[in-house]
C-alpha positions as CSV (number, residue, x, y, z in Angstrom):
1,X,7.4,-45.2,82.6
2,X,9.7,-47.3,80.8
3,X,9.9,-50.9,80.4
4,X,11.8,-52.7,83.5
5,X,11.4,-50.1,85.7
6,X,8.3,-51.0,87.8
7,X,8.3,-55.1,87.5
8,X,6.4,-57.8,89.9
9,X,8.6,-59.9,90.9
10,X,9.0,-63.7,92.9
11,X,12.1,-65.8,94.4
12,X,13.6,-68.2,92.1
13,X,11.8,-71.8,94.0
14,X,8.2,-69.5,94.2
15,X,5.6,-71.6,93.0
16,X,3.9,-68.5,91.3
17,X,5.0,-68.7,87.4
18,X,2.4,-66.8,85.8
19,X,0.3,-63.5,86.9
20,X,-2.7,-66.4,87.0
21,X,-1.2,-68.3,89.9
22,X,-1.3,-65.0,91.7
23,X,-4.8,-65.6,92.6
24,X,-5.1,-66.0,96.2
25,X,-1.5,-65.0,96.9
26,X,0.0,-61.6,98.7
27,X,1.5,-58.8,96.9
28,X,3.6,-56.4,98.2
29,X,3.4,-52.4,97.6
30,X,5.0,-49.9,99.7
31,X,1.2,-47.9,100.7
32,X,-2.4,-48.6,100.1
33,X,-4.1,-46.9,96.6
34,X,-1.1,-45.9,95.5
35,X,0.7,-45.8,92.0
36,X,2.0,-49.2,92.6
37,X,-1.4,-50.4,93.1
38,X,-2.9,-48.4,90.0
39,X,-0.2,-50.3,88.2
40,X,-0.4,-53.6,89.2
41,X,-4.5,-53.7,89.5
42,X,-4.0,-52.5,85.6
43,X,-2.2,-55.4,84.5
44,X,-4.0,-58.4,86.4
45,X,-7.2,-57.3,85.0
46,X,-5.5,-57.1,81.3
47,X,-4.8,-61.2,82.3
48,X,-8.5,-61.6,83.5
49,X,-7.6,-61.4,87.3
50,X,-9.8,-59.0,89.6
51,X,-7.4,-56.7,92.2
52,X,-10.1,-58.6,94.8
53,X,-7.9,-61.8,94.2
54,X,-4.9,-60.9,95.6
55,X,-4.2,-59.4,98.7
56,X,-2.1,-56.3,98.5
57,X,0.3,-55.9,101.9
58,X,1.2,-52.4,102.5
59,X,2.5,-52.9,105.8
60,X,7.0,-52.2,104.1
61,X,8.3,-49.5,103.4
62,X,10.7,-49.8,99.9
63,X,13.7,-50.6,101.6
64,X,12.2,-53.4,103.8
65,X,9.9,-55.5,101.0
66,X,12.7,-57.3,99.1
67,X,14.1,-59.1,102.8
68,X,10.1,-59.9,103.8
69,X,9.7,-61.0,99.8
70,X,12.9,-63.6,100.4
71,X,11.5,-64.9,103.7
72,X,8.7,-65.9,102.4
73,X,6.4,-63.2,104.1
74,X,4.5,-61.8,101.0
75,X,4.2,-64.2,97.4
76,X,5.2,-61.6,95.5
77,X,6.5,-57.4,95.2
78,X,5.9,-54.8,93.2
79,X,9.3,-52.8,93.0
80,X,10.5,-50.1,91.4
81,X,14.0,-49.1,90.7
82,X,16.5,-48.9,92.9
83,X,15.1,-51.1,94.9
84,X,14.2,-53.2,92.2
85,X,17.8,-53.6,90.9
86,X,19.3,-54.5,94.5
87,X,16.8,-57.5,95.3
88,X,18.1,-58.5,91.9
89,X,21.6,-58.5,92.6
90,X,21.8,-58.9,96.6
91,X,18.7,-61.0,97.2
92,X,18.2,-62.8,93.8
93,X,14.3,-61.8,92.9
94,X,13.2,-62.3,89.6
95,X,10.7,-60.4,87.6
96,X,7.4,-61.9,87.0
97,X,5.5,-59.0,84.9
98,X,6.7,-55.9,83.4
99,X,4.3,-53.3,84.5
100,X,4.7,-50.9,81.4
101,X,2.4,-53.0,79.6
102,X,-1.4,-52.4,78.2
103,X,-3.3,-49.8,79.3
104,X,0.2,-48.6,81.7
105,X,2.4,-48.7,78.6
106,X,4.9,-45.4,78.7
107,X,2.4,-44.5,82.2
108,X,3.0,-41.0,83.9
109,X,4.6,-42.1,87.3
110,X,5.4,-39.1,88.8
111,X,4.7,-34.8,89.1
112,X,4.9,-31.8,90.9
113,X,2.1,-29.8,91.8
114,X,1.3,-26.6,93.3
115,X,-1.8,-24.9,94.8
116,X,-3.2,-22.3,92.2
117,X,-2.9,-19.4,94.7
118,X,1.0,-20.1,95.5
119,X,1.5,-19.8,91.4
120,X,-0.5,-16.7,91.3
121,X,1.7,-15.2,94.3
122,X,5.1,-16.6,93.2
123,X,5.3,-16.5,90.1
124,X,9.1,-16.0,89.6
125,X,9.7,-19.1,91.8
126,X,7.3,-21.1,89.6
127,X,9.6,-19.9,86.8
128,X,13.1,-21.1,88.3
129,X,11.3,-24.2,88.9
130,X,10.2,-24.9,85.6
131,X,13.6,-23.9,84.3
132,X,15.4,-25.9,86.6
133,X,12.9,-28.6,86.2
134,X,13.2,-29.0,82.1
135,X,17.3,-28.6,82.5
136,X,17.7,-31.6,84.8
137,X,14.9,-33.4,82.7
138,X,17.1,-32.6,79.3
139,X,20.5,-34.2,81.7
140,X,18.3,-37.2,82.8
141,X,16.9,-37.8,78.9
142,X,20.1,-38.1,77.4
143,X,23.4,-38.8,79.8
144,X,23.0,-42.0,81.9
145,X,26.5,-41.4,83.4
146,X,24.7,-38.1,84.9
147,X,21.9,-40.7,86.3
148,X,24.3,-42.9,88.0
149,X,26.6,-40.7,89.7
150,X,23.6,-38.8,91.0
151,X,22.2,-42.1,92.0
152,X,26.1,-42.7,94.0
153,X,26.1,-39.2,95.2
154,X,22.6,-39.6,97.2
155,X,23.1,-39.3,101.2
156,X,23.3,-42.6,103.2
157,X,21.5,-44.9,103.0
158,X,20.1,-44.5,100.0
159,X,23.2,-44.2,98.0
160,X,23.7,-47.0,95.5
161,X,27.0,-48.7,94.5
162,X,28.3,-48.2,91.2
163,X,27.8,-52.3,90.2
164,X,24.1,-51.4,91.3
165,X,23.5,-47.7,89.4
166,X,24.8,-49.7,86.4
167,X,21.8,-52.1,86.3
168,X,19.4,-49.1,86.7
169,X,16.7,-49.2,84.1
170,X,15.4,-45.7,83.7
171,X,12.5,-44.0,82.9
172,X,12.0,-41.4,80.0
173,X,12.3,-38.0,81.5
174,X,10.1,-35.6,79.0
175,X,10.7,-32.7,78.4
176,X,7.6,-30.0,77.3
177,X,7.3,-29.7,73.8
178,X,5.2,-26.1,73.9
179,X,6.0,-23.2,76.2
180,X,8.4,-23.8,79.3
181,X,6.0,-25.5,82.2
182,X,3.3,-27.0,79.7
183,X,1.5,-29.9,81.1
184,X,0.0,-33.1,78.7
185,X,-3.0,-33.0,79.8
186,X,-3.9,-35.9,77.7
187,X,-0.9,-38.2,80.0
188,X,-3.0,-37.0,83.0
189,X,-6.2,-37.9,81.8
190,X,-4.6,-41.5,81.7
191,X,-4.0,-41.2,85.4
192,X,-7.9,-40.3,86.2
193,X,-9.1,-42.6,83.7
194,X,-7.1,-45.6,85.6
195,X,-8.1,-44.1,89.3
196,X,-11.6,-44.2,88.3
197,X,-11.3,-47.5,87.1
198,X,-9.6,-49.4,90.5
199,X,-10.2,-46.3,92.9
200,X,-13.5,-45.1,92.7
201,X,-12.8,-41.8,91.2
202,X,-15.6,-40.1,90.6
203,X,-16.4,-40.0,87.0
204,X,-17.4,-36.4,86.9
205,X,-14.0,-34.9,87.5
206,X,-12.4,-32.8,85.2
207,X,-8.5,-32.6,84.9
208,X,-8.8,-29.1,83.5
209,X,-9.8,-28.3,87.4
210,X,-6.1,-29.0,88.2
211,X,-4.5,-26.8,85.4
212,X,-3.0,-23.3,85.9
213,X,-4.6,-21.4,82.6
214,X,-5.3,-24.7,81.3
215,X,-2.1,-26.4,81.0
């Protein structure tokens, strides 16, 4: 995660200034537990305010929370890019709180995973995956143009306009720095360490459980 890509964010006449005056208040996320919740739970602690607060609303789907956020339905919405980017420019919503802050500074958002016994039985495919996987990785990492005619190209609806893929902030797409597939274990750890912390995760798992010879 990058800065400005997952952001809380308000109307411009909200009351709600601060991440303090979010006590008592709804918050919108797109599903219950999720990385959005991780996230958010992260950073109102950081600012003394228990998750327990607030009242997450899970009830709109991505496309649907920056309309309820407008009409007043929930205080405030946790949105990532592209949706982020279009309640900027179609609906006005401002940002509140950068996410990528604190203990979710540069946090692993997103990866692909694979039972052990499909990996042991195709192993080839795993290969093309990997390889296909670092390529458009390497294309994400370093040409934005790539990003935002990608981001045009998607099938409606979910196809941006150009004005809007130009706003995009991105994340950082890493690429391994060891053997083609290599997995930071240590970035995953981060993952279970912030589960454990707002989900109940049980303190005796292991990540190394998860890893195909390790990582």
């Amino acid at each position: 995660m990058e800065p400005g890509v997952q952001e809380l964010y308000t109307m411009p006449g909200s009351p709600i200034r601060t991440l303090g005056d979010l006590t008592g208040r709804t918050i919108a996320i797109n599903a219950p537990n999720n990385i959005l919740y991780l996230l958010a739970a992260s950073v109102l602690t950081e600012h003394g305010i228990s998750p327990r607060d607030v009242r997450f609303v899970t009830k709109y789907p991505f496309p649907a929370i920056p309309a309820e956020l407008k009409a007043g339905a929930v205080n405030a919405a946790v949105l990532p890019d592209p949706f982020a980017s279009i309640a900027e420019e179609a609906d006005g919503a401002v940002p509140l709180a950068d996410l990528n802050q604190g203990a979710t500074t540069s946090f692993p958002v997103e990866g692909y995973v694979v039972t052990k016994q499909w990996a042991a039985k195709y192993p080839h495919t795993l290969a093309a995956f990997y390889q296909a996987l670092e390529q458009g990785q390497q294309i994400a990492d370093s040409n934005r143009a790539a990003v935002e005619q990608a981001m045009e190209d998607l099938p409606s609806p979910l196809g941006l306009t150009k004005q809007t893929a130009a706003l995009l902030s991105l994340d950082e797409y890493p690429v391994s720095s060891g053997p083609v597939g290599t997995v930071d274990k240590d970035r995953l750890e981060r993952v279970v360490n912030v589960m454990t912390q707002f989900l109940g995760f049980p303190k005796s798992f292991n990540i190394d459980s998860m890893l195909l010879n390790g990582g």
